[in-house]
N, CA and C atoms as a LAMMPS dump frame, in Angstrom:
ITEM: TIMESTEP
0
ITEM: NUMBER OF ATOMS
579
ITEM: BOX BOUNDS ff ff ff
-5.0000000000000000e+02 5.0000000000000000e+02
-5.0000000000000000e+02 5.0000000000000000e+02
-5.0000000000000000e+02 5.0000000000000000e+02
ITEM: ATOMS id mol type element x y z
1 1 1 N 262.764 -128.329 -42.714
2 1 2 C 262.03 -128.584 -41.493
3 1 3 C 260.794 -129.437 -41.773
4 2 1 N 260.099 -129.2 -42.64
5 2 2 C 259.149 -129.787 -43.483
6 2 3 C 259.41 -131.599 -43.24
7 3 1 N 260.441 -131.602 -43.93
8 3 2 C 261.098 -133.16 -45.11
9 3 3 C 261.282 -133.738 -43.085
10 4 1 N 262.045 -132.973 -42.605
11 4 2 C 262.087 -133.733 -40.994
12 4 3 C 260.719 -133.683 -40.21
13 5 1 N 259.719 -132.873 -40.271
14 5 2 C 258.736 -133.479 -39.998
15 5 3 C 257.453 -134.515 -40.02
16 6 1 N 257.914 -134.728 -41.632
17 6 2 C 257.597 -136.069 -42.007
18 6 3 C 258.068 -136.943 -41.861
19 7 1 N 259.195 -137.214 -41.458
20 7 2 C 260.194 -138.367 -41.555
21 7 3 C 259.457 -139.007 -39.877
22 8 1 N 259.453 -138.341 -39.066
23 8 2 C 259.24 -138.146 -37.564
24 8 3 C 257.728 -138.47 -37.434
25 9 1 N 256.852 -137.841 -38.452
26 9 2 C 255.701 -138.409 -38.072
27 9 3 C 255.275 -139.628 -38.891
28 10 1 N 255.765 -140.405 -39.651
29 10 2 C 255.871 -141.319 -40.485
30 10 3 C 256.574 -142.231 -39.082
31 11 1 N 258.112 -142.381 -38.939
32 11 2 C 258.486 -143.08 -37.778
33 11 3 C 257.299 -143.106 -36.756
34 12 1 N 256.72 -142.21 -36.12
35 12 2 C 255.87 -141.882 -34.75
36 12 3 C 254.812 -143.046 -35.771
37 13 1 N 254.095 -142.737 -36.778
38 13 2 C 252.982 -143.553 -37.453
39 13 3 C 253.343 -144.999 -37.493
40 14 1 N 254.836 -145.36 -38.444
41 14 2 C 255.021 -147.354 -38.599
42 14 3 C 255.052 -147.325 -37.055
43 15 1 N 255.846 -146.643 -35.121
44 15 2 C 256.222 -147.265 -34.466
45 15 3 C 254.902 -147.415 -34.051
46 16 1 N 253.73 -146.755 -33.978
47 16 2 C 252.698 -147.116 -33.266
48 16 3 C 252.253 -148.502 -34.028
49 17 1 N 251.715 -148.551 -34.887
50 17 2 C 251.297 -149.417 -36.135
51 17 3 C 252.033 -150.867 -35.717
52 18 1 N 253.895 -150.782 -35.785
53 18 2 C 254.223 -151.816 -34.99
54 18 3 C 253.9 -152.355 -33.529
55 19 1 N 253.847 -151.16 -32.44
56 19 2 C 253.178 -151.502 -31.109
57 19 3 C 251.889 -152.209 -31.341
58 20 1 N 250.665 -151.462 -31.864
59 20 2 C 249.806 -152.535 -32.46
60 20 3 C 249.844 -153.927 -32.479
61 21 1 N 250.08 -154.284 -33.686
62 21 2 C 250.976 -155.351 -34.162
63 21 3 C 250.96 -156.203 -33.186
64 22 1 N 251.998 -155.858 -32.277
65 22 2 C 252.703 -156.735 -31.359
66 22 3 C 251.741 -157.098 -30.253
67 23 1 N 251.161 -156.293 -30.01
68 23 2 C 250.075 -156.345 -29.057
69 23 3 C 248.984 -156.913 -29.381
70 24 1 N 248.563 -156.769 -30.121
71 24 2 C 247.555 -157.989 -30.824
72 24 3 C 248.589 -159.148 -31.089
73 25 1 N 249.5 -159.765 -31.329
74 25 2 C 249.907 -161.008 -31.837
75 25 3 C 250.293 -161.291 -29.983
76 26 1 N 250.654 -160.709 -29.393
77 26 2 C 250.64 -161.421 -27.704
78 26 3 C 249.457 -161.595 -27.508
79 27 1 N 248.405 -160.912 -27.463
80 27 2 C 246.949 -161.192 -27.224
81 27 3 C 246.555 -162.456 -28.093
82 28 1 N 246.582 -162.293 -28.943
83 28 2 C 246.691 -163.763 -29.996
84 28 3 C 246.802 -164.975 -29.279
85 29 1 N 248.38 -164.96 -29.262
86 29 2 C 248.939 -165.679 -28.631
87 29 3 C 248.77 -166.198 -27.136
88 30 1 N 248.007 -165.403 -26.501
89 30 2 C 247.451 -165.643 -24.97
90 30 3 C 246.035 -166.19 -25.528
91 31 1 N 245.682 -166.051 -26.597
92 31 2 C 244.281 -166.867 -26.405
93 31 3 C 244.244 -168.021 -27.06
94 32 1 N 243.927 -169.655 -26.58
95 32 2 C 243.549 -170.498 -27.056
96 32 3 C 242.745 -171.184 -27.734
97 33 1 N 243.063 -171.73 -29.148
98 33 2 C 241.543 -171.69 -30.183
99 33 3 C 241.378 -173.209 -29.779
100 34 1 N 240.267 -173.829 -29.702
101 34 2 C 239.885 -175.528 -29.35
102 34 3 C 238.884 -175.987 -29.838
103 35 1 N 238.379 -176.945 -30.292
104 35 2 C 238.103 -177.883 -31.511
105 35 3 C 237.871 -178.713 -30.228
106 36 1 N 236.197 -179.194 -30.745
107 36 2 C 236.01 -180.807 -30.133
108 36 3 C 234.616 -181.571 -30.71
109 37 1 N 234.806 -182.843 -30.155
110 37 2 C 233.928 -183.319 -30.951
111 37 3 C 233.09 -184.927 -29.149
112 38 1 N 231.897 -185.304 -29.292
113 38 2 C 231.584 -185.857 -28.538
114 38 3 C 230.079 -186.249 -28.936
115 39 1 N 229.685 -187.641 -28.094
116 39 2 C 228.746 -188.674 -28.263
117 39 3 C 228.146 -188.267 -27.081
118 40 1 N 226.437 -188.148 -27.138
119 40 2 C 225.902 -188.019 -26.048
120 40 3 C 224.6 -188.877 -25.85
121 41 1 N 223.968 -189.047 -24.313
122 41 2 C 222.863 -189.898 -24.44
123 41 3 C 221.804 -190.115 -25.078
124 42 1 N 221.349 -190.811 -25.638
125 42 2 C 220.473 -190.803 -26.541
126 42 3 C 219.348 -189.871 -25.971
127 43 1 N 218.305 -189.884 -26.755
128 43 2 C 216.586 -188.75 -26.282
129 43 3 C 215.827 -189.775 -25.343
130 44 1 N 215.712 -188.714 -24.906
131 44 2 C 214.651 -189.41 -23.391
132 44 3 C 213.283 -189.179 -23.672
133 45 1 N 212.811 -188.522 -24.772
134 45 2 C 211.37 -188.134 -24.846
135 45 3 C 210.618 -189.154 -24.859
136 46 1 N 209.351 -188.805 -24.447
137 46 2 C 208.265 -189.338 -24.475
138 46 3 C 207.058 -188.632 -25.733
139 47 1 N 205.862 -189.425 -26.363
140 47 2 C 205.122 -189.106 -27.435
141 47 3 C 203.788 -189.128 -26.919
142 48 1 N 203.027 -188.194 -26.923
143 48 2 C 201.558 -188.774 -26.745
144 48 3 C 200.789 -188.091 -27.673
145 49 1 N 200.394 -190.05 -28.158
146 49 2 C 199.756 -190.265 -29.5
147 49 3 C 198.641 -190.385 -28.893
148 50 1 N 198.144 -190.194 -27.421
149 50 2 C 196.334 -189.878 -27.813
150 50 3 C 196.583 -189.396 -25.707
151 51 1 N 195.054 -188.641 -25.741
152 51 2 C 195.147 -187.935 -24.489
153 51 3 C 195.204 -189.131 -23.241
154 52 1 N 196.36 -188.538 -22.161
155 52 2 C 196.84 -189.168 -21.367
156 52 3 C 197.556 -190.775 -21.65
157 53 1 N 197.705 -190.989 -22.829
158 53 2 C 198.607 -192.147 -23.034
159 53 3 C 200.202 -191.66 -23.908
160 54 1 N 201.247 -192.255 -23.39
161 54 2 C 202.055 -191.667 -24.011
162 54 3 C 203.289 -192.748 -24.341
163 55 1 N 204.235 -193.27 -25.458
164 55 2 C 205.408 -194.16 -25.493
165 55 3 C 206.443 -193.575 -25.397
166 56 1 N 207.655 -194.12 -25.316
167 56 2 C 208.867 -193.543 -24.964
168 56 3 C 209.442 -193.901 -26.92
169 57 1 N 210.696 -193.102 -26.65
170 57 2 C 211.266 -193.077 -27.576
171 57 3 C 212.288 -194.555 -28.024
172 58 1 N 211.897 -195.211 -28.636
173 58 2 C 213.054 -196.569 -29.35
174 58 3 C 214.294 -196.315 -29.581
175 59 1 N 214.425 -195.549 -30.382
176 59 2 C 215.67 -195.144 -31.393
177 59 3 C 216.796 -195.224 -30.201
178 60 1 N 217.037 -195.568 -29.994
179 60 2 C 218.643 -195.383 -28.79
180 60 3 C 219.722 -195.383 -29.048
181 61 1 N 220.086 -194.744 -30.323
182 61 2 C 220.914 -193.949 -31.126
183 61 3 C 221.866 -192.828 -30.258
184 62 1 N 223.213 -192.634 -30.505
185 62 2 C 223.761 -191.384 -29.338
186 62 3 C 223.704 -190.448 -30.255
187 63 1 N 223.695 -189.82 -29.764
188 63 2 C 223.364 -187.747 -30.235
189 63 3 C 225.287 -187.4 -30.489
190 64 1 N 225.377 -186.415 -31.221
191 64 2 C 226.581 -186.189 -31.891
192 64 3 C 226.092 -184.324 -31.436
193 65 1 N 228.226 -184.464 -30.965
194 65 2 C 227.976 -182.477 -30.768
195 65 3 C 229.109 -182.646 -31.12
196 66 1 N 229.682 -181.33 -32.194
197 66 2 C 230.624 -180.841 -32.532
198 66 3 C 230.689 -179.064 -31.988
199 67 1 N 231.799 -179.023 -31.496
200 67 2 C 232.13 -176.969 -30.522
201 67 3 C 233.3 -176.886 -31.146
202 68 1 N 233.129 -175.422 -30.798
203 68 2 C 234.499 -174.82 -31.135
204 68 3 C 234.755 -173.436 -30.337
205 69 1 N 236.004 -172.972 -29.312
206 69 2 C 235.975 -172.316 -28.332
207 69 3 C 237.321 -171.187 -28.705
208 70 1 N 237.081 -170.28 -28.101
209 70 2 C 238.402 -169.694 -27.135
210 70 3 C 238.471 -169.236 -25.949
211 71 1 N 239.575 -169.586 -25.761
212 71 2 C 240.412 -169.399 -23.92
213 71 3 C 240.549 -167.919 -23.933
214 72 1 N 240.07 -167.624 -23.751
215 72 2 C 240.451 -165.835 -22.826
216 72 3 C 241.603 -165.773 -22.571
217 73 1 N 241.557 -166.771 -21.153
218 73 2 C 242.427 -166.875 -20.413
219 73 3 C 242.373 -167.822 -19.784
220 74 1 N 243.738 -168.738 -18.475
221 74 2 C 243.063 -169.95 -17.854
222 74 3 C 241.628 -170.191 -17.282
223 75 1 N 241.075 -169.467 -17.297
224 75 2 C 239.708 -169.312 -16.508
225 75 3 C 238.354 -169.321 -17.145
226 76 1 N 238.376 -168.326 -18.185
227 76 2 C 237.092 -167.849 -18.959
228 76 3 C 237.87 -168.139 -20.873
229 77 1 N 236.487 -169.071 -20.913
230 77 2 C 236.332 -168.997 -22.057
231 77 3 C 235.329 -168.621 -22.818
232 78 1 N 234.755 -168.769 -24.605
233 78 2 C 233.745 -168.352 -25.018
234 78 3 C 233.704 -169.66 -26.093
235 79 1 N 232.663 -169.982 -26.127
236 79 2 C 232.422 -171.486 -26.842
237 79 3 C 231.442 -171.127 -27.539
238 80 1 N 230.955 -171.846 -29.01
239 80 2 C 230.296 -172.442 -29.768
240 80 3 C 229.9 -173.812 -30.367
241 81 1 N 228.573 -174.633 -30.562
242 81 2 C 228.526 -175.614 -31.331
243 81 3 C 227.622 -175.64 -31.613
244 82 1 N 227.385 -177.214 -32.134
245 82 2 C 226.162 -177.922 -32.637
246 82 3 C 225.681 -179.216 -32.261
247 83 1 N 224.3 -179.671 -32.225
248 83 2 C 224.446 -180.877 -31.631
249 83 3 C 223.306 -181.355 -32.3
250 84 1 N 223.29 -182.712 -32.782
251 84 2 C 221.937 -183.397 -33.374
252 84 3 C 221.779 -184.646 -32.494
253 85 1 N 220.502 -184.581 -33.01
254 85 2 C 219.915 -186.121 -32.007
255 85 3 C 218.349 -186.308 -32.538
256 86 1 N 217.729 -187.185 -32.512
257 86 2 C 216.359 -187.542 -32.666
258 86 3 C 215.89 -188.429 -32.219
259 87 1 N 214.15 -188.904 -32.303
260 87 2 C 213.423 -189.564 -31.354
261 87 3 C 212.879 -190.67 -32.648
262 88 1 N 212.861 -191.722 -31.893
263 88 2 C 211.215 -192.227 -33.037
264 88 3 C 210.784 -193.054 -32.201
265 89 1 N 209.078 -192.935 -32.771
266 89 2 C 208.048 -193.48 -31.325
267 89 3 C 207.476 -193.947 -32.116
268 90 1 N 206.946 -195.431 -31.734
269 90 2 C 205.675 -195.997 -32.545
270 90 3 C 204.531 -196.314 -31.359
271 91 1 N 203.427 -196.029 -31.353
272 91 2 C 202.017 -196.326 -31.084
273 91 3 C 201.638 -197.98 -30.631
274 92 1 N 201.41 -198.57 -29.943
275 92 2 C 200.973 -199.908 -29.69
276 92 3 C 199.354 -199.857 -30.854
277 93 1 N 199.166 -200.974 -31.668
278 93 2 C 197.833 -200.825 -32.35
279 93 3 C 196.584 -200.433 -31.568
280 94 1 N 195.665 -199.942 -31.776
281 94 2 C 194.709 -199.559 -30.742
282 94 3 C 193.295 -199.869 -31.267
283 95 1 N 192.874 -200.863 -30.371
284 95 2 C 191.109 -201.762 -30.589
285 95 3 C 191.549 -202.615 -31.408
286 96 1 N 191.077 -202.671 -32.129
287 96 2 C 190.685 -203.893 -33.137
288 96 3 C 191.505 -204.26 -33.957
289 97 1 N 192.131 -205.691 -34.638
290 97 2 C 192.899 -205.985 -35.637
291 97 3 C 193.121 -204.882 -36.65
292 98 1 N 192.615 -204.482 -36.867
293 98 2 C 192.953 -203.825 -38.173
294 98 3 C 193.339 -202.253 -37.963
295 99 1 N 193.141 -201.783 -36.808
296 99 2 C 193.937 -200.796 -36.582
297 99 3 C 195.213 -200.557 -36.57
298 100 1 N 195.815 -199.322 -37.115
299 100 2 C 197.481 -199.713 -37.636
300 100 3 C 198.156 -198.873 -36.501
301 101 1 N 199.482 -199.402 -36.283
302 101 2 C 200.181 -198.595 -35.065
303 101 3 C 200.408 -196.858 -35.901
304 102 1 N 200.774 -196.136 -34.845
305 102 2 C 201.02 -194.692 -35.519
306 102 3 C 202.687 -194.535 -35.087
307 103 1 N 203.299 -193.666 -35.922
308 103 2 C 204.727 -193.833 -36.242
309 103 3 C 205.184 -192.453 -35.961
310 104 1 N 206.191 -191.59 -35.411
311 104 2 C 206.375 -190.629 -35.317
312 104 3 C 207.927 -190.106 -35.427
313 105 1 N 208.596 -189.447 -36.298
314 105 2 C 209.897 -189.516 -36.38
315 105 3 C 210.301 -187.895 -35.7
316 106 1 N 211.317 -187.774 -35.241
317 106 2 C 211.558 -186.359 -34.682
318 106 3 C 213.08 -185.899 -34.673
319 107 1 N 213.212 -185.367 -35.745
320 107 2 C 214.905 -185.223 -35.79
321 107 3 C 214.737 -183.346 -35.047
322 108 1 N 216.201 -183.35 -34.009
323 108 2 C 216.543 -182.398 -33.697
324 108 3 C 217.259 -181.721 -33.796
325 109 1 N 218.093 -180.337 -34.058
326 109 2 C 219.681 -179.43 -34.194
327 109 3 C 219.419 -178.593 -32.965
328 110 1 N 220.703 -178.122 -32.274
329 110 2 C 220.739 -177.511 -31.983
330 110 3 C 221.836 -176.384 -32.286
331 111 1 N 221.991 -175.147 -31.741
332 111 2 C 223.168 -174.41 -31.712
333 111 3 C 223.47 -173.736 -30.268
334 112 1 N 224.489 -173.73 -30.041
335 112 2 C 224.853 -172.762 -28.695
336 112 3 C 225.864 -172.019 -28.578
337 113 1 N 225.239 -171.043 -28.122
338 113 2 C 227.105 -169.68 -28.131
339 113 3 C 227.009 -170.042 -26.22
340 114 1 N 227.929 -169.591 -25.34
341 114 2 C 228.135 -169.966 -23.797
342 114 3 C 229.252 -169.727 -23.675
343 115 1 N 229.704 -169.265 -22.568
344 115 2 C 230.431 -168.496 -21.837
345 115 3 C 230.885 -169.68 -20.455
346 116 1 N 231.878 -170.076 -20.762
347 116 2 C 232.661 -170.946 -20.027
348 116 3 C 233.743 -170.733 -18.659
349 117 1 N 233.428 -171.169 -17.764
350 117 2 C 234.585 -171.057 -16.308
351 117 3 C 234.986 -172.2 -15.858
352 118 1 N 236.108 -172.165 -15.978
353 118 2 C 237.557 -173.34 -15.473
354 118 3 C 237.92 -173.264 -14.245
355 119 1 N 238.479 -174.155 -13.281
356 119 2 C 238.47 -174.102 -12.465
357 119 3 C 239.803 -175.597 -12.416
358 120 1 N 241.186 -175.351 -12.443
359 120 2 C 242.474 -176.425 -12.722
360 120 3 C 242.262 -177.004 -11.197
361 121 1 N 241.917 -177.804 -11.055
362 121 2 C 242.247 -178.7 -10.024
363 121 3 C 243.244 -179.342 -9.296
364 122 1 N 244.162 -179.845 -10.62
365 122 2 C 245.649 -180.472 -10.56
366 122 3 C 245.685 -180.221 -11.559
367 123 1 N 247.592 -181.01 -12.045
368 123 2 C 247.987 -180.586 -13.14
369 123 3 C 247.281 -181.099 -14.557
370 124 1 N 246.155 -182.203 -14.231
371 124 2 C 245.824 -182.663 -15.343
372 124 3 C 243.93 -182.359 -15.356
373 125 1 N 243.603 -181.976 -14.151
374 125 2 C 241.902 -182.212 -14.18
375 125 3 C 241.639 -181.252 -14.195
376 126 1 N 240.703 -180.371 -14.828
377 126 2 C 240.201 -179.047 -14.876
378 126 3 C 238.633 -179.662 -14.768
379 127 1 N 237.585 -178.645 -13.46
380 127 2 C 236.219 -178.917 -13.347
381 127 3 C 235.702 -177.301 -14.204
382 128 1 N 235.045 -177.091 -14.697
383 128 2 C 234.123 -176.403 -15.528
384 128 3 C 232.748 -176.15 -15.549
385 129 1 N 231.941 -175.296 -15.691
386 129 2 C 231.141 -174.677 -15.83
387 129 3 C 230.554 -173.905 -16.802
388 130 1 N 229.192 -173.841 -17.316
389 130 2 C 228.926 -173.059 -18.924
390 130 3 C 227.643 -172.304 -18.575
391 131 1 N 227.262 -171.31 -18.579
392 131 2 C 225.795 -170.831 -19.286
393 131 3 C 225.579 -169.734 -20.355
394 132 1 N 224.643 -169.837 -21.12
395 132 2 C 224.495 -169.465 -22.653
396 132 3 C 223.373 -169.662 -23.39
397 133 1 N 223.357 -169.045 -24.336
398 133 2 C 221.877 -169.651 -24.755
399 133 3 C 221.285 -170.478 -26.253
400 134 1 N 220.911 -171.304 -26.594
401 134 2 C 220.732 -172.444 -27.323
402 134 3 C 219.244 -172.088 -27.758
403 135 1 N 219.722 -172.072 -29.239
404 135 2 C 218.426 -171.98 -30.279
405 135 3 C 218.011 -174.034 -30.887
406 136 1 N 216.897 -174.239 -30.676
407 136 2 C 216.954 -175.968 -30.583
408 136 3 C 215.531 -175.732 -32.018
409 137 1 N 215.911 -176.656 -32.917
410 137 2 C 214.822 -176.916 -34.152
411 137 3 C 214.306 -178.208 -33.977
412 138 1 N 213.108 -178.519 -34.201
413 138 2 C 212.402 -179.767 -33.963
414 138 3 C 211.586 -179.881 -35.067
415 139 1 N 211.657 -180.976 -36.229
416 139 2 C 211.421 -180.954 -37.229
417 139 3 C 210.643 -182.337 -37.319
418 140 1 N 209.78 -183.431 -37.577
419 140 2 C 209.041 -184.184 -37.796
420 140 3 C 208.576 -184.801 -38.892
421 141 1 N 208.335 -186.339 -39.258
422 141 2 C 207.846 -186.693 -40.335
423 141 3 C 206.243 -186.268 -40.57
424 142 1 N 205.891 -185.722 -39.823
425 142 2 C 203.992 -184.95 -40.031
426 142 3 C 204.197 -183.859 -39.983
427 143 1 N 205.035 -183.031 -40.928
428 143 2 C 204.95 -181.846 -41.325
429 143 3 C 205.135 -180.785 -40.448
430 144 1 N 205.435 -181.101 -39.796
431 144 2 C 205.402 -179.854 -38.809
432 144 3 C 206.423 -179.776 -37.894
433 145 1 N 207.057 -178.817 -37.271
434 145 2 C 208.491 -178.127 -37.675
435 145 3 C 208.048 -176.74 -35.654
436 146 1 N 208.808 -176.804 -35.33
437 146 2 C 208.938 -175.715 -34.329
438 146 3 C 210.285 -175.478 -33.908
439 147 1 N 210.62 -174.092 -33.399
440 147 2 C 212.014 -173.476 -32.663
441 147 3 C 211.855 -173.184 -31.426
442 148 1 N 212.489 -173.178 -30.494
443 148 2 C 212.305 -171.974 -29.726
444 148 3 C 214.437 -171.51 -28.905
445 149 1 N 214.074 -170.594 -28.02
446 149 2 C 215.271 -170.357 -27.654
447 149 3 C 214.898 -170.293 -26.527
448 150 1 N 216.367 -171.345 -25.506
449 150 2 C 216.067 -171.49 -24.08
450 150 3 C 217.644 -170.882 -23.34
451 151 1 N 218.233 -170.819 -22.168
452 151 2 C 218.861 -170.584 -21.422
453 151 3 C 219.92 -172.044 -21.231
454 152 1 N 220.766 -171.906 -21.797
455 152 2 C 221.565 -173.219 -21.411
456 152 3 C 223.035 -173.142 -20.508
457 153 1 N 222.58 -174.693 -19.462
458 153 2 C 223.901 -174.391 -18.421
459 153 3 C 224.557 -175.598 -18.49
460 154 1 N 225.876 -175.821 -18.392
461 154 2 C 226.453 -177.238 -18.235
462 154 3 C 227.988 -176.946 -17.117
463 155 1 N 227.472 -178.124 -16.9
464 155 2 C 228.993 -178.413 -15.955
465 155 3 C 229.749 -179.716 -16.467
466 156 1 N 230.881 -179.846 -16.043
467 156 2 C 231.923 -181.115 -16.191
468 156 3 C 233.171 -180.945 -15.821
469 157 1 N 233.878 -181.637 -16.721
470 157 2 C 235.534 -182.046 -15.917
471 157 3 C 236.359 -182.658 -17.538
472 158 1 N 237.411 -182.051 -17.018
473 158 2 C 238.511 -182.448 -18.435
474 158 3 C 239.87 -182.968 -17.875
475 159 1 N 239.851 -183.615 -18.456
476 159 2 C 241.473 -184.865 -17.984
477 159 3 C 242.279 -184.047 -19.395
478 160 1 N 243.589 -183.434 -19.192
479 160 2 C 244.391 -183.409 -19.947
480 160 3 C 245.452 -184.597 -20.205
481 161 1 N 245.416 -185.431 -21.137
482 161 2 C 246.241 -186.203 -21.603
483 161 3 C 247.683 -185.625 -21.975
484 162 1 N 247.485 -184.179 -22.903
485 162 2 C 248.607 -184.156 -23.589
486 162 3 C 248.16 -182.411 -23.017
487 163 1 N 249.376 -181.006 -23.614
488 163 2 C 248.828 -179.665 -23.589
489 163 3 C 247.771 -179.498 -24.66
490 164 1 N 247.68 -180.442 -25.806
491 164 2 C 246.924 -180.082 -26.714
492 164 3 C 245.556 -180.993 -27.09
493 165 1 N 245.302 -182.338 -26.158
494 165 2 C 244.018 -183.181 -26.223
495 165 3 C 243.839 -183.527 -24.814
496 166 1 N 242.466 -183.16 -24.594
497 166 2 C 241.721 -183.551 -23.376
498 166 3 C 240.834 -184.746 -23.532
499 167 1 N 240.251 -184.737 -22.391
500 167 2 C 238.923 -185.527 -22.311
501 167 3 C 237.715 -185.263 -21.994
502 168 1 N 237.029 -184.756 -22.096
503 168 2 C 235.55 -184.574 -21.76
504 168 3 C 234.765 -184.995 -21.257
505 169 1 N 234.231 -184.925 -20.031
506 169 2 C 232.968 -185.306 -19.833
507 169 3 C 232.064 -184.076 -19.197
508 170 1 N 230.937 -184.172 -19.754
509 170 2 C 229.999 -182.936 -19.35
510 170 3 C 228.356 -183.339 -19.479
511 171 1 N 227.612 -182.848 -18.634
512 171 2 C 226.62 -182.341 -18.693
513 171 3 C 225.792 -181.303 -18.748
514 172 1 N 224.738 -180.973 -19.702
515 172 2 C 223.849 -179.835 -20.135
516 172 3 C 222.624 -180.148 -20.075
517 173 1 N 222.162 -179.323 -20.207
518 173 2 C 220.568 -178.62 -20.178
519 173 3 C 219.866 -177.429 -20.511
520 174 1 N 219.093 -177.649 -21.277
521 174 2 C 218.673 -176.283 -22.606
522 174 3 C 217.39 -176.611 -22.551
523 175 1 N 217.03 -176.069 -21.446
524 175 2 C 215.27 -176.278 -21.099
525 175 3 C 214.596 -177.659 -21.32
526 176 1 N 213.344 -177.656 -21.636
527 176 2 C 212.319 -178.581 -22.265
528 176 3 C 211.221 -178.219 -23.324
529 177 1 N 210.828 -179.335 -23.922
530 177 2 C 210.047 -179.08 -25.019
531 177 3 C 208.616 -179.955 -24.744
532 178 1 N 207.419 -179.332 -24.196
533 178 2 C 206.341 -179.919 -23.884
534 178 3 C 206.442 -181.369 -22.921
535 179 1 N 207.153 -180.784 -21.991
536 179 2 C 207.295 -181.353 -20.68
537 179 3 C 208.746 -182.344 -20.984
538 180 1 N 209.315 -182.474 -22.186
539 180 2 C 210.431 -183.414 -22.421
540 180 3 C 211.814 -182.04 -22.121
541 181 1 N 212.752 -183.316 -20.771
542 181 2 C 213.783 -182.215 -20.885
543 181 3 C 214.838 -182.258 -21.79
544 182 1 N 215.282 -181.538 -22.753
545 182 2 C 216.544 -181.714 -23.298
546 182 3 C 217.32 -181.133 -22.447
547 183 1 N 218.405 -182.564 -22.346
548 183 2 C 219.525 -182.452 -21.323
549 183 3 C 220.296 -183.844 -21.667
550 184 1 N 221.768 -183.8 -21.738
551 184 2 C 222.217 -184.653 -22.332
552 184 3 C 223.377 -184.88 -21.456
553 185 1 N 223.963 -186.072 -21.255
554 185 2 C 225.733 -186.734 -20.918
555 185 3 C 226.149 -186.458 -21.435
556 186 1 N 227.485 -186.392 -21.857
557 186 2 C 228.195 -186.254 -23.203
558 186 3 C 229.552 -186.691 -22.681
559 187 1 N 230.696 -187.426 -23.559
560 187 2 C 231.951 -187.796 -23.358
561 187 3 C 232.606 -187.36 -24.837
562 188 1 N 233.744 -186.962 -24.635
563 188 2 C 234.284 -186.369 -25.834
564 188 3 C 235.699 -186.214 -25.9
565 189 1 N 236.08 -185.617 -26.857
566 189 2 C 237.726 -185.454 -27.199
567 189 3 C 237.754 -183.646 -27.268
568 190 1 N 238.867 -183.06 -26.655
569 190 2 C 238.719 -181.37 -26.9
570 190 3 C 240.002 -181.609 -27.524
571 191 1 N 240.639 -180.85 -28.521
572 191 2 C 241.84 -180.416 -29.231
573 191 3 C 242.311 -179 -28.995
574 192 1 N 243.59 -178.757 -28.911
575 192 2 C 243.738 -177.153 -28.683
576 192 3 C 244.76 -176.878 -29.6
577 193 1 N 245.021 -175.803 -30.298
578 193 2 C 245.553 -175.574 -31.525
579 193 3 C 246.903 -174.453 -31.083
């Protein structure tokens, strides 16, 4: 009676273990992992190198974001990335010949975790929606370095080309930094695995 009650609770133990299993690999399988990569507008900041005068930023360089997501489901997703971009401002000389312009370099990172809603339009356009929150580093050639963490929301629209590459276009916004808003365009490629 023994030797058959092991046998029975061993079976009862692998069939659950297999239910498991299976149930996590459909869940798996219902969720979509996605990979993307995208170019965004350059920095809009402004510098002020002395009280009430201020230059805009030169560098007109595009900002680079790399994410990486999963689909829940058609609807809700959960996303991650990164995004760099920077400023550089130079000073007009000020008074006299021999005064030298002032130079200011400002490289930025960001990161963002966000919580994503889809919305299929037709068979190929999906409009979208994000908010989440974004830790942003601001680092400088004059030594000096600040973080902070803001509330970030974006909306856009995705053209499916294929089931597994889209198109991107989106806009965000992750507060401001001493009256400059970070907020960016962005056009991109999404991959789905």
């Amino acid at each position: 009676m023994k030797k058959l009650f092991s046998v029975v609770a061993v079976a009862i133990q692998f069939g659950v273990a297999s239910f498991a299993c299976l149930s996590f690999a459909q869940v798996a399988h219902a969720q979509q992992v996605y990979v993307g990569a995208s170019v965004m507008t350059p920095g809009e900041g402004k510098w002020s190198y002395a009280p009430g005068v201020s230059v805009a930023d030169y560098d007109h360089s595009l900002a680079k974001k790399i994410y990486a997501g999963i689909e829940l489901d058609r609807d809700l997703s959960i996303e991650a990335g990164y995004l760099d971009w920077g400023y550089r401002f130079q000073s007009p000389s000020i008074g006299s010949q021999h005064s030298m312009s002032r130079q200011l370099q400002l490289k930025i990172n960001m990161v963002y975790a966000a919580a994503k809603i889809s919305k299929p339009v037709s068979d190929n356009w999906t409009l979208f929606a994000k908010a989440g929150i974004a830790r942003t580093q601001f680092d400088n050639d004059q030594v000096s370095s600040d973080s902070y963490v803001r509330g970030l929301v974006g909306f856009g629209a995705e053209y499916s080309v294929t089931k597994q590459l889209g198109l991107v276009v989106e806009f965000h916004r992750a507060g401001s930094n001493q009256g400059t808003p970070q907020q960016k365009l962005e056009a991109g490629i999404k991959w789905r695995f």
